[in-house]
C-alpha positions in Angstrom: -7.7 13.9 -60.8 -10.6 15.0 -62.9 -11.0 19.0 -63.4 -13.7 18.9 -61.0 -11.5 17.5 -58.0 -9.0 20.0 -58.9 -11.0 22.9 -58.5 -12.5 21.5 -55.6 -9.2 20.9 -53.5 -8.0 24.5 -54.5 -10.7 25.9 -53.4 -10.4 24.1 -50.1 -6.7 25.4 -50.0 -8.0 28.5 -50.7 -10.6 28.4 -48.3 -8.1 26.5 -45.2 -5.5 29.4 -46.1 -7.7 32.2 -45.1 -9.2 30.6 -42.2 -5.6 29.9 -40.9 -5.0 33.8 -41.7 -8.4 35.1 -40.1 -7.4 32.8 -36.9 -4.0 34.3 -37.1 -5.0 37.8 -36.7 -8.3 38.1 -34.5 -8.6 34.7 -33.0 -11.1 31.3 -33.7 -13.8 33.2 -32.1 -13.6 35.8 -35.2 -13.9 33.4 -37.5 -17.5 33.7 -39.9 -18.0 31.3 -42.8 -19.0 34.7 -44.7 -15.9 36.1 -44.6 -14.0 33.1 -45.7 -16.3 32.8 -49.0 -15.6 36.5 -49.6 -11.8 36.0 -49.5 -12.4 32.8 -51.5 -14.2 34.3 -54.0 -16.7 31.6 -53.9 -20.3 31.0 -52.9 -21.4 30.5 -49.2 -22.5 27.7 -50.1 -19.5 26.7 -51.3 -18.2 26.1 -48.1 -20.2 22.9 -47.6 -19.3 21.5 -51.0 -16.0 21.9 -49.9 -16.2 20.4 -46.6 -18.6 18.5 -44.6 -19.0 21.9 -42.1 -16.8 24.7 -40.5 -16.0 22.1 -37.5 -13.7 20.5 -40.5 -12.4 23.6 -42.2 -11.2 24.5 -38.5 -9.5 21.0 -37.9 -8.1 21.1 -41.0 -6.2 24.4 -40.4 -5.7 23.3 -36.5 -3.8 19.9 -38.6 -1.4 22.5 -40.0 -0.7 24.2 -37.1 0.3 21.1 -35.0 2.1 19.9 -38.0 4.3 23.1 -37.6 4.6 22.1 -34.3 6.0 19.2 -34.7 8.2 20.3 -36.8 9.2 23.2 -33.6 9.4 20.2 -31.5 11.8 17.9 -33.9 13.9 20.1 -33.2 14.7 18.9 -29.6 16.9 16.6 -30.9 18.6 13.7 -29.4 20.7 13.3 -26.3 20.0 12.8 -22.6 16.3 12.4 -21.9 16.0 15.2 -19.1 17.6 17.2 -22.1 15.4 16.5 -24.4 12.5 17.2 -23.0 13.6 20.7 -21.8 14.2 21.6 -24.9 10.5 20.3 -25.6 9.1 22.4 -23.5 10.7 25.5 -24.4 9.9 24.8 -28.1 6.3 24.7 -27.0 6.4 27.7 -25.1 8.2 29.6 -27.9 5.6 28.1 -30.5 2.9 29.4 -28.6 4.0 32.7 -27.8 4.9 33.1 -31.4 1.4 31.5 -33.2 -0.5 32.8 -30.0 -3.5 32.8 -31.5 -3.1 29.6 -33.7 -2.1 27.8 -30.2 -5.0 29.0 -28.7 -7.1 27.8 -31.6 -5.8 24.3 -31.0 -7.7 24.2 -27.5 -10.3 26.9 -28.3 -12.4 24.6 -30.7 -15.3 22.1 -29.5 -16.9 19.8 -31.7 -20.5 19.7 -32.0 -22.0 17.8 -29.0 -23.2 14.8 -31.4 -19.8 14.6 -33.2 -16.8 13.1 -32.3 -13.0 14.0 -33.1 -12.0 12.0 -36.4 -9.5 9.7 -36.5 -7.5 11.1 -38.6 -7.5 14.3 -36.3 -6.4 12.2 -33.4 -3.5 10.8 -35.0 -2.5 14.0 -35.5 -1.9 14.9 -31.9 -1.0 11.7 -31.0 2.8 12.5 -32.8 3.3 15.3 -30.6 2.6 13.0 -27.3 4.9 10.4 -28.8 7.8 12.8 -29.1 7.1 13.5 -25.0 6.8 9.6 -24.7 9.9 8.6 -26.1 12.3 10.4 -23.5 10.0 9.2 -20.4 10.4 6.0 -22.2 14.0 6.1 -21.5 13.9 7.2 -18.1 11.5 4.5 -16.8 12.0 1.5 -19.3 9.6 -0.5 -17.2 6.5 1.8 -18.2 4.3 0.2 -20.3 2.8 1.7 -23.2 -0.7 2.8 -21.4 1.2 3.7 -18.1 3.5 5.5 -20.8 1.1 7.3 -22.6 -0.7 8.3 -19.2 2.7 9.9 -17.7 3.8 11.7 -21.7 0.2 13.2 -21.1 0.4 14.3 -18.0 4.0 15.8 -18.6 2.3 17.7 -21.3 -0.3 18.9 -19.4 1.6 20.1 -16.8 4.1 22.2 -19.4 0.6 23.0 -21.2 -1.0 24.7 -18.5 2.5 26.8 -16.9 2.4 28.4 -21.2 -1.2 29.0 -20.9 -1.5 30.5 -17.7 1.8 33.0 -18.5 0.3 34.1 -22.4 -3.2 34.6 -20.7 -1.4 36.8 -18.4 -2.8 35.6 -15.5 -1.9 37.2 -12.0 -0.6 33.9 -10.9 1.2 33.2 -14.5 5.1 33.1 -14.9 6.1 36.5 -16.1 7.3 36.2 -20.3 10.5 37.3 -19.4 10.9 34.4 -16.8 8.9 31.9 -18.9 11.6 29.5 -20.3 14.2 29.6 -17.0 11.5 28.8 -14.7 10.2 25.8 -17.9 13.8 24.3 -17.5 13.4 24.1 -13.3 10.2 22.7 -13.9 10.9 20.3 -15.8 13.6 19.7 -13.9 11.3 18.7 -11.1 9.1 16.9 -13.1 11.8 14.5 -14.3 12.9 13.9 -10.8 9.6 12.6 -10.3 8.9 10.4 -12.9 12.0 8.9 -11.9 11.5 8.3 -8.6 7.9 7.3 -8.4 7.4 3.4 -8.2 5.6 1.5 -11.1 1.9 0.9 -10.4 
């Protein structure tokens, strides 16, 4: 790696770092390219040498923050398949209510109307539905791997949207201190009915 590249990637680092810190503290919608090059101690300019735009800078620190989550999630183990994805879901829901604002950034951020998602991007959140689809996987062995994918989704979504409503505080949200009883029922229920519901 020529000098050049070097200073280059360290100053993305530096530049990912304090985006992941700004998000951390007030939130994606906080977040100004100004700032960043102050805390960088670079040019604004900079920024764009650096990476392509801030859509990139904020995918890049959303990469680190489902890596850590899949990392949370490994931690679900092996065992039963029921089991396994309780233990999913409450690693979610303790993720998020720990990284709030990081989690929220994950589902905050829109790409530009003319852009699409990167590949590379995709990939990344394609691990976490794999680690959903391989215990639904063993409960219906019969899936295939689009009607697989389709039911790992839609078990996410489900989980997803219980965590979101309860952090937002909504007045129909799953008080915090109820959150990961009423996540084990659920899933509970959701299991039952992946395992009863007939192959299309």
């Amino acid at each position: 790696m020529s000098k050049t590249e070097e200073r280059r990637a360290a100053l993305r680092m530096r530049l990912i770092e304090s985006a992941e810190r700004r998000i951390a503290a007030d939130g994606l919608g906080a977040l100004r390219a100004r700032d960043l090059a102050d805390d960088a101690g670079c040019a604004l300019g900079a920024i764009y040498n650096a990476f392509d735009d801030m859509d990139e800078l904020i995918l890049r620190v959303n990469a680190r923050t489902l890596a850590r989550l899949g990392a949370a999630a490994l931690g679900a183990g092996l065992g039963p398949a029921r089991e396994r994805l309780k233990r999913l879901a409450l690693a979610y829901a303790d993720f998020a209510i720990r990284e709030t604002k990081l989690w929220s950034a994950l589902f905050e951020h829109r790409m530009a109307s003319d852009r699409d998602t990167p590949d590379w991007y995709r990939n990344e959140n394609a691990v976490l539905i794999q680690q959903i689809a391989e215990p639904v996987a063993a409960l219906r062995p019969s899936l295939d791997g689009h009607e697989l994918l389709i039911r790992a989704r839609t078990l996410f979504s489900a989980v997803h949207g219980v965590v979101a409503i309860s952090i937002e505080e909504r007045f129909v949200g799953v008080a915090p201190a109820d959150l990961r009883a009423e996540l084990s029922r659920f899933v509970d229920v959701l299991v039952a009915g992946i395992e009863a519901t007939p192959d299309r």
